[in-house]
C-alpha positions in Angstrom: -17.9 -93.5 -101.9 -20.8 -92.2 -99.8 -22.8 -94.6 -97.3 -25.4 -94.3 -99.7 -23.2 -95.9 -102.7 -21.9 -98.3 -100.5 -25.2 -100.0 -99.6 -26.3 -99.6 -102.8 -23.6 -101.5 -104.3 -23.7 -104.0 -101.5 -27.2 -104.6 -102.2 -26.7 -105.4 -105.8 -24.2 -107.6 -105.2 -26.5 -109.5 -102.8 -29.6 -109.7 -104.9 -27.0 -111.1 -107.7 -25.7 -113.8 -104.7 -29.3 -114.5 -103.9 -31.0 -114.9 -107.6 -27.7 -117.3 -108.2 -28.0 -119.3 -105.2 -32.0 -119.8 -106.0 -31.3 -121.1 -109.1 -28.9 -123.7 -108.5 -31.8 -124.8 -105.9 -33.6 -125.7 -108.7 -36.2 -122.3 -109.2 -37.4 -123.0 -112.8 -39.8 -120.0 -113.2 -40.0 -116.8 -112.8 -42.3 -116.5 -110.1 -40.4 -119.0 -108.4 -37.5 -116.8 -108.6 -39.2 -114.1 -107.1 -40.9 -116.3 -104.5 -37.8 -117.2 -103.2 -36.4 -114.3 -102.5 -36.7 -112.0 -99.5 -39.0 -109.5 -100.9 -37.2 -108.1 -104.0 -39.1 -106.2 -106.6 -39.0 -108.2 -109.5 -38.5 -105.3 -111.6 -35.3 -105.3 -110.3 -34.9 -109.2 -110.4 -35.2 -108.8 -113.8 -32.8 -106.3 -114.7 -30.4 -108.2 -112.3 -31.0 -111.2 -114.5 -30.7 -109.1 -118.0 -26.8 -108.0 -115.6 -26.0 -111.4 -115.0 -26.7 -113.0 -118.4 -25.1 -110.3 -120.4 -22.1 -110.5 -118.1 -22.3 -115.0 -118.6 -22.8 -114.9 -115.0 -25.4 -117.2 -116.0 -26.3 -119.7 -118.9 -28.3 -118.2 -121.2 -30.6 -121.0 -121.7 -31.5 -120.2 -117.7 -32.4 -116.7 -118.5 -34.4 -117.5 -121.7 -36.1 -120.4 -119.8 -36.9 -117.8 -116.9 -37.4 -114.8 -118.9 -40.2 -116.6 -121.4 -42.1 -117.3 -118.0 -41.4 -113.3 -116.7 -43.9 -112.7 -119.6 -46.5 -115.3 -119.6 -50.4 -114.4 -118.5 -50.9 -115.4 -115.1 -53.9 -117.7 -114.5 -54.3 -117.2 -110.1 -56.9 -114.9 -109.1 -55.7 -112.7 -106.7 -59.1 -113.1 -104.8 -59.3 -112.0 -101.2 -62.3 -112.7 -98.8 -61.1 -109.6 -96.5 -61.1 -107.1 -98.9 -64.6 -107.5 -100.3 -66.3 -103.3 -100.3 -63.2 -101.8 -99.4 -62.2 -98.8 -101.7 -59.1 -99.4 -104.0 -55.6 -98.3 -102.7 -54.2 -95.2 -104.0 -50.6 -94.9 -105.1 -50.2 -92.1 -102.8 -51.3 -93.3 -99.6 -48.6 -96.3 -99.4 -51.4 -99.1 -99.4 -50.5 -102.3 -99.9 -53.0 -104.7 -97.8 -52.2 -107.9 -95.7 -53.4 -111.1 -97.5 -56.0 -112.8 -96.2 -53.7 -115.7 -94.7 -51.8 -112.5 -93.2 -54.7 -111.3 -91.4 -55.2 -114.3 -89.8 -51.9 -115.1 -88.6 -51.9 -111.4 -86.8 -55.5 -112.1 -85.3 -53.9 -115.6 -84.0 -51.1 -114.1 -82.9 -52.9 -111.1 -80.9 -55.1 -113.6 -79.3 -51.7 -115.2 -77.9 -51.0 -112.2 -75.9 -54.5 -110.8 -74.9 -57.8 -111.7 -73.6 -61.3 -111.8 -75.1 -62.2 -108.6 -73.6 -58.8 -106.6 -74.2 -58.7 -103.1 -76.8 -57.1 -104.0 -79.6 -55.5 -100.7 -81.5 -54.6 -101.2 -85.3 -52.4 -98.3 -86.9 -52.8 -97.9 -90.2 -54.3 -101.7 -91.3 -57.8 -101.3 -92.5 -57.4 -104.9 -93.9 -56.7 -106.3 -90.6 -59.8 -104.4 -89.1 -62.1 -105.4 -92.3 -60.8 -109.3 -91.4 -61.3 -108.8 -87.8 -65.3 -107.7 -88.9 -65.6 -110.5 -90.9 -64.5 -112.9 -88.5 -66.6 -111.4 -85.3 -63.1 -111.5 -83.6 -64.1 -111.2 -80.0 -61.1 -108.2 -79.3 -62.8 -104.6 -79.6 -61.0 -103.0 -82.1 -60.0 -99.6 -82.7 -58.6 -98.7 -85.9 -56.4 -95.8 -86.9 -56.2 -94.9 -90.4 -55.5 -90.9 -92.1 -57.1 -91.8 -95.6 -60.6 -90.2 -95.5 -62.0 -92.3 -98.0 -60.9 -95.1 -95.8 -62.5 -94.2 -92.8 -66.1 -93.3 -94.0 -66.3 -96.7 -95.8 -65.3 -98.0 -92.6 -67.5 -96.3 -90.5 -70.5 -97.2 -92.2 -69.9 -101.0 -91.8 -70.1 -101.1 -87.9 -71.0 -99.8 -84.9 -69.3 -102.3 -82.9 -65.9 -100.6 -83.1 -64.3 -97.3 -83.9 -62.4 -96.0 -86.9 -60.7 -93.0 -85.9 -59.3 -90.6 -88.3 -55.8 -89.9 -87.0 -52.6 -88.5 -88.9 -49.8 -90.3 -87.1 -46.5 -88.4 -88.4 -47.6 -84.9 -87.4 -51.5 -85.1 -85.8 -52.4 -85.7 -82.4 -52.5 -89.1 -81.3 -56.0 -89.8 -79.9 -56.0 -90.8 -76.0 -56.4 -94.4 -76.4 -55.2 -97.4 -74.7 -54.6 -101.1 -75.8 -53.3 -104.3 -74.8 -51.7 -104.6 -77.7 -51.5 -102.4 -80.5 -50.3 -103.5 -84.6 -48.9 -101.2 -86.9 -48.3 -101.6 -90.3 -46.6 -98.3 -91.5 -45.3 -97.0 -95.0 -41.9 -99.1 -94.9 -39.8 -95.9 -94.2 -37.7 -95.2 -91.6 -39.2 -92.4 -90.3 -42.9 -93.8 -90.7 -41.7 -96.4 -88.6 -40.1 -94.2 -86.2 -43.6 -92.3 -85.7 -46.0 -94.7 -85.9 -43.4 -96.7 -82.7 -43.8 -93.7 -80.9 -47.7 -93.3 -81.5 -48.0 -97.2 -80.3 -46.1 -96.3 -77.7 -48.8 -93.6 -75.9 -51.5 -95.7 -76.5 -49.8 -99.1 -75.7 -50.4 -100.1 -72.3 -47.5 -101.0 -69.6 -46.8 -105.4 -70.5 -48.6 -105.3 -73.6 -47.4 -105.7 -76.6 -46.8 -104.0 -80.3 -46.9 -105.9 -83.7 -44.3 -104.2 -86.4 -44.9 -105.1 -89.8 -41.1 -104.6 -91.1 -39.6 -104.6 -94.9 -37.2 -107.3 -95.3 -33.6 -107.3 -96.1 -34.6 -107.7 -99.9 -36.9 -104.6 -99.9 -34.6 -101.8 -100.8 -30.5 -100.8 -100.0 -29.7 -100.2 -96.3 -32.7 -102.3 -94.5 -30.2 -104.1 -91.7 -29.2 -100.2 -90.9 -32.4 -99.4 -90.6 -33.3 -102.4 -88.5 -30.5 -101.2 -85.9 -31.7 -97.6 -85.6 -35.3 -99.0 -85.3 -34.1 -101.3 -82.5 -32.2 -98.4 -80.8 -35.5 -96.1 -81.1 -37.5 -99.3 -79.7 -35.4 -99.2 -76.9 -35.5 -96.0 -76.1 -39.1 -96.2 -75.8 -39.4 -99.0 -73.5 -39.6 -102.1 -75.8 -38.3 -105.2 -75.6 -38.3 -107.3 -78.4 -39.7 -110.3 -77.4 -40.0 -111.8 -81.4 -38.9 -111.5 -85.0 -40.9 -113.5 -88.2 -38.6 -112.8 -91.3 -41.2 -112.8 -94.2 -44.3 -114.4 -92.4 -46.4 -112.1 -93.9 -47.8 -111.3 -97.2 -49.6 -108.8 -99.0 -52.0 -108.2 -102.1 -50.1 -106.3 -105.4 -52.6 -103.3 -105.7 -53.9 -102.2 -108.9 -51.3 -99.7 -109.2 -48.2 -101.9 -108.5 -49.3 -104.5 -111.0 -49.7 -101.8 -113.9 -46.1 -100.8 -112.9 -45.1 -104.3 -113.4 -47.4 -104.8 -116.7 -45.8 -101.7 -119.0 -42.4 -103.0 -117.7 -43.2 -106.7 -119.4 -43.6 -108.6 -116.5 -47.5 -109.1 -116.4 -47.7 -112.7 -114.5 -46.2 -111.7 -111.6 -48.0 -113.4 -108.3 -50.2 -111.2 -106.3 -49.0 -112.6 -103.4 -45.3 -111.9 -104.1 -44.4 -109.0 -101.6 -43.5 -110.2 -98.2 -43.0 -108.3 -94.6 -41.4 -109.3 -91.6 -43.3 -109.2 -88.3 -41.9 -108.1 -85.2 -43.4 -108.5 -81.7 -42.1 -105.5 -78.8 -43.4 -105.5 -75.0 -44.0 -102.4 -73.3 -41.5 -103.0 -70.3 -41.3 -99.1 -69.3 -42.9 -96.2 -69.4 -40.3 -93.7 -71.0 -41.0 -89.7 -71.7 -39.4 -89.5 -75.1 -40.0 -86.4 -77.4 -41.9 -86.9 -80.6 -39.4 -87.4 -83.5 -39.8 -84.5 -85.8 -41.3 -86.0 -89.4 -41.4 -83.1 -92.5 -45.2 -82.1 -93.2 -45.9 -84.5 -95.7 -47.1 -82.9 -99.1 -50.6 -81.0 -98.9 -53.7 -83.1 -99.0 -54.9 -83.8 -102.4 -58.6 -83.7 -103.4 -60.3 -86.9 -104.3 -63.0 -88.1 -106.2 -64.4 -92.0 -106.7 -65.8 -92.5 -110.3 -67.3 -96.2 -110.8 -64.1 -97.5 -108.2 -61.9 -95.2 -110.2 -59.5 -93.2 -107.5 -58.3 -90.2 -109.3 -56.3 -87.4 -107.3 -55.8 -83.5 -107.9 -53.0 -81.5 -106.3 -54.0 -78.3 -105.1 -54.1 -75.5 -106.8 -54.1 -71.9 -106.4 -56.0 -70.3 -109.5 -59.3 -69.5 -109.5 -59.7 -68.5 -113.0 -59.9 -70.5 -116.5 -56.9 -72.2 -117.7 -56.4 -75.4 -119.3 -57.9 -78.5 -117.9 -56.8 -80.8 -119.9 -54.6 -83.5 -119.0 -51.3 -83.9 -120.0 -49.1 -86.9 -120.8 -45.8 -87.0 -118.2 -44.3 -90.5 -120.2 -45.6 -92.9 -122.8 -48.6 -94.7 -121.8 -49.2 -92.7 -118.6 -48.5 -95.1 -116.3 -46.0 -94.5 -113.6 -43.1 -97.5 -113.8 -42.5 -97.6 -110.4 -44.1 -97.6 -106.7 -41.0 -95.8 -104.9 -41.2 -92.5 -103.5 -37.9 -92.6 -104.5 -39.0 -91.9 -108.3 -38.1 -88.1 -109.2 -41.4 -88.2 -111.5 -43.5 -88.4 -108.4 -43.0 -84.4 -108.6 -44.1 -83.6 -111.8 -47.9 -85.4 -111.1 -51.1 -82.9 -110.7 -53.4 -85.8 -110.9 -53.0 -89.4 -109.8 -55.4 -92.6 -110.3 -55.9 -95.6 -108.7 -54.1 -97.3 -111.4 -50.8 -95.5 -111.3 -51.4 -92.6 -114.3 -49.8 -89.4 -113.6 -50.7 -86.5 -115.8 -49.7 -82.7 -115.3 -53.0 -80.5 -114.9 -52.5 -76.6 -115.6 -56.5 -75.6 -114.6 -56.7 -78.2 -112.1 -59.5 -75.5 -109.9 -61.8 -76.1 -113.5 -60.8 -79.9 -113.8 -61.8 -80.6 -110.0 -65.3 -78.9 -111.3 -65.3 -81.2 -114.2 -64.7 -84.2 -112.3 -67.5 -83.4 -109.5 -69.9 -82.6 -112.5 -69.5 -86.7 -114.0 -69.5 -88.1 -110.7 -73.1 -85.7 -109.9 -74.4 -86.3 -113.7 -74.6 -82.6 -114.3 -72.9 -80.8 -117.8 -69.5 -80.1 -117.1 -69.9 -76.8 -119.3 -72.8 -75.8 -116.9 -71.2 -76.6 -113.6 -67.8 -74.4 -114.9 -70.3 -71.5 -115.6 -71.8 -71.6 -112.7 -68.7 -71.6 -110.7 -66.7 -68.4 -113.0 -70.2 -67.1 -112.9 -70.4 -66.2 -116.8 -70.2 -68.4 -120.3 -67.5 -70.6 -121.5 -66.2 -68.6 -124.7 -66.3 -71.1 -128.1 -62.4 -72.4 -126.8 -63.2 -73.4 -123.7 -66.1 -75.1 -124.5 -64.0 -77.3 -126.7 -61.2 -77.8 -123.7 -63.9 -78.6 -121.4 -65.2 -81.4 -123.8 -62.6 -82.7 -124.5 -61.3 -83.1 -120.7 -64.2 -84.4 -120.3 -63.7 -87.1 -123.3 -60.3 -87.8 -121.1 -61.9 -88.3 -118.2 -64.4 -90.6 -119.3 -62.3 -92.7 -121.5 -59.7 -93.2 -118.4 -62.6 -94.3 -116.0 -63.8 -96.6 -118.8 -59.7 -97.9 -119.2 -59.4 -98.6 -115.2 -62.6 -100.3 -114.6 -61.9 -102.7 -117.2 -58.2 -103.4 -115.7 -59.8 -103.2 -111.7 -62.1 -106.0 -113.8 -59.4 -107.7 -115.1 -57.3 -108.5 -112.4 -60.8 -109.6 -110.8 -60.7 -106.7 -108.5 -64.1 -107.1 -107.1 -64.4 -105.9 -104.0 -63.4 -102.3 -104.8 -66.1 -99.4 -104.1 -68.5 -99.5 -107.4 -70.5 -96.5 -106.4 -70.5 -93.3 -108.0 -69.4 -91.6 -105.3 -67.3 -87.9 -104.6 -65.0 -88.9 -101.8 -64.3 -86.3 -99.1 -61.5 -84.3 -99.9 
């Protein structure tokens, strides 16, 4: 067996030890279940469940008694105070947010370890710097972030503190330096590796770096990764000085609870995923390379309908071909959050509510799309860009994306309204590509 089917198997057979052990603690729901877990996606809680019962690993009264609840509405309103104006996260960008209870145990927990007139540097936690806003935290703040539409909303709240636009796997890190710097990176290795080593040129000599971590639940192979981040951490002249497993919490986007909804398990709490915090000192000064991190896939252009975030992979042509959008699996929405997920590669466009569709004349959709976000005709704005009329069956294609287009903004607002997402962007707005 390779390493690779080794943890996997060991972490099946943990998540099986865990859910057992939680229940004859006396979990009676589902969400209890999930809660009481380190971080497990319930997706895979409840096909473990499904294993166990069908194997009379468990009483089957249990698993009706817990499955019933797996399916039930959920009444809490996943409100949060922190997030109010900020755009909605993108499947593609890694953004889950830190509850609100989340951002202020970090602000407490930086204002252990610095003094009211210390830099503060936040990599990649626009939540954290939206709280820090709210609260007129007296640290100056300087926040990181490589999502465009990110930043300009940012930007245009304050003047009080800076929102740089950095890429921190393969960009240049700006020349910046903080008492303390917190970093809350896409949990994979190598983002974590990175974003260490960015906190580590801005990070000044005693202070100290906040790692938000995935815990052991999170996926096969975390405690392996824990020991290579460790060794990388000491390599670049950190000490760990604290570990928090699970202290902190973040908000299910849009686009992870649609995942959870097509795969029956609508009630899930929105509070459910859990990270572990981790607290390094700067004890040296250490001239490390910059670990080598692939180019991540080419930028993707980006337009905001109504709060709607819907992506288009670039494209090459130039001349008319299809616009229309084009089903990848029943119901359009991607089952899963993993970049792991092979389907990942077969998605031309991408919307803030985890539908994927393939796109052969995605030059003409992109004109489409900036056309209903401007008001103009679609048909016009096409013209004017091939310079010469739509023949009679292009017309129709470029109706009827259209007709897709406006249907899927009117399907997303109504679920960004349903799960009393608020405090996403409601302008009509083309974001910066």
């Amino acid at each position: 067996m390779t390493i690779t089917e080794i943890e996997s198997q060991a972490f099946e057979q943990s998540v099986e030890r865990w859910i057992l052990h939680a229940i004859t603690s006396g979990v009676s729901t589902f969400n209890q279940l999930v809660k009481a877990l380190p971080s497990v996606d319930p997706i895979i809680v409840a096909h473990t469940l499904r294993r166990l019962s069908s194997n009379s690993a468990m009483p089957q009264d249990i698993w009706e008694k817990l499955n019933i609840s797996a399916s039930q509405t959920s009444t809490r309103i996943p409100y949060s105070h922190y997030q109010i104006g900020l755009p909605l996260p993108h499947p593609l960008d890694f953004d889950w947010r830190f509850t609100d209870g989340s951002v202020d145990h970090l602000l407490k927990s930086c204002e252990t370890l610095t003094n009211s007139n210390d830099t503060i540097v936040l990599l990649g936690a626009p939540s954290l710097f939206r709280g820090g806003l709210a609260l007129s935290w007296q640290r100056r703040m300087i926040l990181l972030e490589v999502n465009t539409t990110m930043t300009n909303h940012l930007t245009s709240l304050t003047s009080r503190s800076q929102v740089v636009r950095s890429d921190l796997l393969n960009g240049d890190v700006p020349k910046l330096s903080g008492a303390a710097v917190v970093m809350d990176p896409p949990w994979y290795f190598e983002h974590i590796q990175s974003f260490l080593w960015a906190a580590c040129q801005i990070c000044q000599l005693g202070g100290h770096i906040f790692v938000s971590l995935p815990p052991v639940g999170t996926r096969p192979g975390i405690n392996r990764e824990w020991k290579e981040a460790l060794a990388w951490a000491k390599r670049l002249g950190l000490k760990l000085v604290h570990r928090e497993d699970l202290s902190l919490s973040y908000l299910t986007p849009v686009f992870e609870r649609n995942a959870f909804r097509v795969a029956g398990l609508p009630a899930i709490e929105h509070d459910w995923r859990r990270g572990d915090l981790a607290i390094f000192q700067r004890v040296s000064s250490a001239q490390v390379p910059r670990p080598d991190v692939a180019q991540q896939q080419a930028t993707w252009s980006e337009v905001s309908l109504l709060g709607v975030r819907i992506r288009v992979r670039p494209w090459t042509s130039s001349e008319f071909e299809n616009p229309k959008l084009v089903p990848i699996l029943p119901g359009n929405v991607l089952t899963s959050v993993s970049r792991r997920d092979a389907r990942r590669q077969l998605a031309d466009v991408w919307t803030s509510g985890n539908r994927v569709f393939m796109c052969q004349g995605r030059d003409i959709l992109w004109h489409v799309l900036q056309a209903i976000s401007t008001g103009d005709q679609p048909h016009a704005v096409v013209e004017a860009f091939l310079k010469r009329l739509l023949d009679p069956n292009e017309g129709v294609l470029i109706a009827e994306v259209t007709n897709q287009i406006l249907s899927l903004i009117s399907l997303e607002q109504k679920e960004n309204l349903l799960f009393n997402d608020y405090w996403n962007d409601t302008n009509l707005t083309l974001a910066a590509s």
